[in-house]
MARBA-3410 file (N, C-alpha, C, O; in Angstrom, 1 decimal):
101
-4.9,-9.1,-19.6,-5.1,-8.9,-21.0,-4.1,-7.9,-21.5,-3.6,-7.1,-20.8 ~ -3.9,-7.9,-23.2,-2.8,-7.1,-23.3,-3.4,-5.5,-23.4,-2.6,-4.6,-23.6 ~ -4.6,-5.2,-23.2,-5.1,-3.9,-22.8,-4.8,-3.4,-21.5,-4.4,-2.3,-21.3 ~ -5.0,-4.1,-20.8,-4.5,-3.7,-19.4,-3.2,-3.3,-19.3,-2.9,-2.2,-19.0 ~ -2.4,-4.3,-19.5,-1.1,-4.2,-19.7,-0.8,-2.9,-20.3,0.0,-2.2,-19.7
-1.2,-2.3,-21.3,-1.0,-1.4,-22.4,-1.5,-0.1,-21.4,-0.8,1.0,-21.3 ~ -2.8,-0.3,-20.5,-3.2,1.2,-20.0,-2.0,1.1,-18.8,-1.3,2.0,-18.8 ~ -1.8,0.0,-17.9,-0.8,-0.2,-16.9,0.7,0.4,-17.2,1.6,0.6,-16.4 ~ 0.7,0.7,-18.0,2.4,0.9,-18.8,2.6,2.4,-19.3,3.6,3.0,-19.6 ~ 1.0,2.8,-19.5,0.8,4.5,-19.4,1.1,5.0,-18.7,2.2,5.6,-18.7
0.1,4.8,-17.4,0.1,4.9,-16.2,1.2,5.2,-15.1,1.2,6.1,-14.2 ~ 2.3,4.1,-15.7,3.6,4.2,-14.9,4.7,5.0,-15.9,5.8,5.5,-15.6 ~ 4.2,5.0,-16.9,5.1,6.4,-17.8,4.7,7.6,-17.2,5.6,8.3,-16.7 ~ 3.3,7.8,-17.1,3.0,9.1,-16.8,3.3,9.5,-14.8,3.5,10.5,-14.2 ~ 3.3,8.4,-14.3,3.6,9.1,-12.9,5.2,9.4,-12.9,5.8,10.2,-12.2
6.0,8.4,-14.0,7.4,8.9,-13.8,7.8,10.4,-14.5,8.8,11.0,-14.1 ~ 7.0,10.8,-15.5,6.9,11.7,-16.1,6.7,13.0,-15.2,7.5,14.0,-15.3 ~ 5.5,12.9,-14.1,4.9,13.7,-13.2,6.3,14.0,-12.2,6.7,15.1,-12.0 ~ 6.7,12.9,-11.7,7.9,12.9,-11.1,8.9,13.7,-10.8,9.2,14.4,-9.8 ~ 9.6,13.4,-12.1,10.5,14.5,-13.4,9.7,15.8,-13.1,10.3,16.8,-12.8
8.1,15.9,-13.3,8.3,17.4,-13.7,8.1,18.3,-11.9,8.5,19.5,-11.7 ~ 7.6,17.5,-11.0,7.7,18.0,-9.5,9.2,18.4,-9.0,9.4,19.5,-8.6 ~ 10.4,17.2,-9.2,11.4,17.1,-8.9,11.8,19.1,-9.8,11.9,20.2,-9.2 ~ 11.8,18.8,-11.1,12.0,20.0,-11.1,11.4,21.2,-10.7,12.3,22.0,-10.8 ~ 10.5,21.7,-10.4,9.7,22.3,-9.9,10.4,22.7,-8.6,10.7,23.9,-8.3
10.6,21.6,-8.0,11.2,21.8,-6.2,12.3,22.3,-6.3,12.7,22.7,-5.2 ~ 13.2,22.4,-7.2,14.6,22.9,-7.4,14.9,24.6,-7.3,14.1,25.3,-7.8 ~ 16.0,25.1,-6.8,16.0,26.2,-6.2,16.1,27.2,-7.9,15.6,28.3,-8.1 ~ 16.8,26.6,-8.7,17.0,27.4,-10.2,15.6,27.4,-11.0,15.5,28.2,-12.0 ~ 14.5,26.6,-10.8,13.3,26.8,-11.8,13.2,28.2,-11.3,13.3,28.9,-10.3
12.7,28.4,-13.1,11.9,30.0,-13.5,10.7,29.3,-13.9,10.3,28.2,-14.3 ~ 10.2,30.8,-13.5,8.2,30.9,-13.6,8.0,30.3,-15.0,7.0,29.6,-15.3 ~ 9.1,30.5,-16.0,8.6,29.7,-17.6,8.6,28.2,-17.4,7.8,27.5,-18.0 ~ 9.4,27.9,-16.5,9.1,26.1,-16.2,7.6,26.0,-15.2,6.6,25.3,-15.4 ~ 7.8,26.5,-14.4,6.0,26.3,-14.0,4.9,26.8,-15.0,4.0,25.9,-15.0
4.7,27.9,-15.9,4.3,27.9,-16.8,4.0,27.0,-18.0,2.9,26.9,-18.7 ~ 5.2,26.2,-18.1,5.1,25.2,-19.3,4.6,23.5,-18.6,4.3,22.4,-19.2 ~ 4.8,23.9,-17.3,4.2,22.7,-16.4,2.7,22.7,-15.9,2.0,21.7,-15.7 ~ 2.3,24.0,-15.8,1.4,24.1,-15.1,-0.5,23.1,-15.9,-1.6,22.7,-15.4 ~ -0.1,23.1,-16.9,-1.4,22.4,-17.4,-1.0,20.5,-17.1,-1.7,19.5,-17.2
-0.1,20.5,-16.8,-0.2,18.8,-16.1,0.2,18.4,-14.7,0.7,17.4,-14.3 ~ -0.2,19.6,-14.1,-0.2,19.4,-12.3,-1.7,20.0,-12.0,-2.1,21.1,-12.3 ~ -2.3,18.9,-11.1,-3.1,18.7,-10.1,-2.9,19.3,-8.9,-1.8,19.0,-8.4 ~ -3.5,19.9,-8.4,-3.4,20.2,-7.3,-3.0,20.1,-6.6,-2.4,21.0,-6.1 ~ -2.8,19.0,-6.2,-2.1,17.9,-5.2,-0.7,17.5,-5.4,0.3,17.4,-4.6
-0.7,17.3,-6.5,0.8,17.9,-7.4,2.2,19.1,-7.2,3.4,19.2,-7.1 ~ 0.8,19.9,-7.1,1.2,21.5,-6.7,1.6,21.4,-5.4,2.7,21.7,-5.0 ~ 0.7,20.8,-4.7,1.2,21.1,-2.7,2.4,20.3,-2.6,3.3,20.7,-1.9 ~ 2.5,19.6,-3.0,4.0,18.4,-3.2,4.9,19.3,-3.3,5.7,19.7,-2.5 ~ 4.8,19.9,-4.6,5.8,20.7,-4.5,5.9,22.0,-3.6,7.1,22.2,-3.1
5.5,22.6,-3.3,5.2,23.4,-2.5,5.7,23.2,-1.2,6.6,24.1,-0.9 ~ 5.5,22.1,-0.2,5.8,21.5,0.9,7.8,21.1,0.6,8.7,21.3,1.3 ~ 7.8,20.6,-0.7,9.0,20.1,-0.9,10.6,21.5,-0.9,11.8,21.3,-0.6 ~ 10.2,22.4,-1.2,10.5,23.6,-1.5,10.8,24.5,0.0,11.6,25.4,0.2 ~ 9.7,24.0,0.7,9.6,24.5,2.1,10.6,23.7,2.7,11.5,24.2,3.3
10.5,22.7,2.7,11.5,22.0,3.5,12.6,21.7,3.3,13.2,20.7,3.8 ~ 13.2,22.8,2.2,14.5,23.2,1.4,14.9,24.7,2.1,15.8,25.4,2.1 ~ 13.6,24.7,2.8,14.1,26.4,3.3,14.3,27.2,2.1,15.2,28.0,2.2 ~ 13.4,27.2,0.7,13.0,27.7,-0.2,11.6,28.2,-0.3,10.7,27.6,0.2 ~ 11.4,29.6,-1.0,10.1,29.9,-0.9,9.4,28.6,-1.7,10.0,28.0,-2.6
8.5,28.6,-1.3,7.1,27.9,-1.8,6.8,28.1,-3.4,6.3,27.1,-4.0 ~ 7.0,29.3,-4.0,6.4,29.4,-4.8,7.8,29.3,-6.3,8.9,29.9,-6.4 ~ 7.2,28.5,-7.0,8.2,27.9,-7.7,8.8,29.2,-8.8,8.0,29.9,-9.4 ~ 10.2,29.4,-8.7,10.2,30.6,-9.6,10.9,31.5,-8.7,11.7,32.3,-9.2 ~ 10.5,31.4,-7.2,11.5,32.8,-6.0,12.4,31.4,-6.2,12.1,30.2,-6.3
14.0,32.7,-5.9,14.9,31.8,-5.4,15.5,31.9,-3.7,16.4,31.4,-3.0 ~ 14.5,33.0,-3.5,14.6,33.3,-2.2,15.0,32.2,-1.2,14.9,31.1,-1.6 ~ 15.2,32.2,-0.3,15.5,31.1,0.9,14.7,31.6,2.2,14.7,32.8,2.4 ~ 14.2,30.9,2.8,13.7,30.9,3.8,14.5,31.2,5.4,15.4,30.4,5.6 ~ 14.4,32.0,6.1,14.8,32.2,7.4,14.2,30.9,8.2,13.2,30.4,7.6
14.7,30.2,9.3,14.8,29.0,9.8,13.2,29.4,10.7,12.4,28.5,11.0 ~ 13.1,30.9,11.1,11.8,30.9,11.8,10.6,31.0,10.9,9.5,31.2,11.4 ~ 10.8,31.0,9.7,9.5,30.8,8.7,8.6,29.8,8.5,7.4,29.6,8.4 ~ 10.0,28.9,8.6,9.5,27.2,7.8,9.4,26.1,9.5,9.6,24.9,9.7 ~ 9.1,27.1,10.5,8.7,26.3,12.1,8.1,24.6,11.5,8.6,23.4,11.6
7.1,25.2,11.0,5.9,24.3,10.8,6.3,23.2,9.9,5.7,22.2,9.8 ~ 7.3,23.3,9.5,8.2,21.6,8.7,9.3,21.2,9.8,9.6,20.0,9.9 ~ 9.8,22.0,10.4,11.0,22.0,11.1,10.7,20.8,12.5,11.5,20.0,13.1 ~ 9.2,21.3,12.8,8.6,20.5,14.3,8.2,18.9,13.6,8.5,18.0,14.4 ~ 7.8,18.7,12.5,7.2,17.9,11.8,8.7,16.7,12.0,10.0,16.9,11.9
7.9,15.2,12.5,10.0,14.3,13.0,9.4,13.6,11.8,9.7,12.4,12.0 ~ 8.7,13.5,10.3,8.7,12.6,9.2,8.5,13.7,8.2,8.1,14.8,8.5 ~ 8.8,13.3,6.9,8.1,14.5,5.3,8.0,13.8,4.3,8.9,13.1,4.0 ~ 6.8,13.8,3.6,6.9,13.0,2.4,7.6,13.2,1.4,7.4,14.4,1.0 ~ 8.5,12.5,0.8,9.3,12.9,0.0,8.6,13.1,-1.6,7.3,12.9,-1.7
9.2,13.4,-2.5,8.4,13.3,-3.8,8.0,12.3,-4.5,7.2,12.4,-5.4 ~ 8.8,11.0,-3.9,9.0,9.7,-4.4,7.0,9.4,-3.9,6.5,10.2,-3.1 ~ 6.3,8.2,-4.6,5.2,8.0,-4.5,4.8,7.6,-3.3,4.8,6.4,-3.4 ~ 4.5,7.9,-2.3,3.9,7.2,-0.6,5.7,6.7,0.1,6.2,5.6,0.4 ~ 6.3,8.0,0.1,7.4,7.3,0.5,7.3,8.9,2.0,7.3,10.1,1.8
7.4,7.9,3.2,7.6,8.7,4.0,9.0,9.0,4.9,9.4,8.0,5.4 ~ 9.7,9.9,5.1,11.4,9.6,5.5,11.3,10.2,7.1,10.4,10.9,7.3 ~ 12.1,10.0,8.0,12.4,10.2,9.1,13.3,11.4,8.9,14.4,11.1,8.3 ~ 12.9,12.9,9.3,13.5,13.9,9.4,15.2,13.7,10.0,16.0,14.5,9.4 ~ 15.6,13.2,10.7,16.6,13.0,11.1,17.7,12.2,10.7,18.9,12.5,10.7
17.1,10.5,10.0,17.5,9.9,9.0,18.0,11.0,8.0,19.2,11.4,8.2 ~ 17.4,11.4,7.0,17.9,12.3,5.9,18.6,13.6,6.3,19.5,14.0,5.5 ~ 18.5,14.1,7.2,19.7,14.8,7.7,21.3,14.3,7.7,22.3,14.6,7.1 ~ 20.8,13.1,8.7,22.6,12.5,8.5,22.7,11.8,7.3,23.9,11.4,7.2 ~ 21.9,11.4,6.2,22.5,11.6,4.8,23.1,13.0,4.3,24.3,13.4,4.0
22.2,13.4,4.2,22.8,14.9,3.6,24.1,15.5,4.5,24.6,16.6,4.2
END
């Protein structure tokens, strides 16, 4: 029905939207005013996305340091051989995306 259609097409606006605003988030230049101006349309779960994503940048965790991580901080992603990327249920082979990058 064209209601469905209509809520279906929210839906996929809004997760590409959420997307956009994690991706930025995970970036080493966000300031606390972009988490700030984000923070009323991230979930929780949203939050650890980014958070994990950030870590595995060898970036503090917390959106806003532009600190970098020492290699013996971030062990606990480093042992990990897959990471979810930000993309929706997309899981990558640690080693794969190395020899991209």
């Amino acid at each position: 029905t064209r209601e469905r259609m209509e809520q279906y097409l929210i839906r996929k606006k809004m997760r590409s939207f959420l997307f956009q605003v994690k991706t930025r988030l995970a970036r080493p230049e966000t300031t606390k005013s972009d988490l700030k101006r984000c923070r009323h349309l991230l979930r929780p779960i949203h939050y650890d996305e980014v958070l994990e994503e950030r870590q595995s940048h060898h970036i503090c965790s917390y959106p806003g340091c532009r600190k970098t991580l020492p290699e013996t901080q971030s062990k606990s992603t480093a042992k990990k051989s897959a990471f979810v990327l930000l993309k929706p249920h997309v899981v990558e082979d640690r080693k794969r995306v190395s020899a991209i990058i």
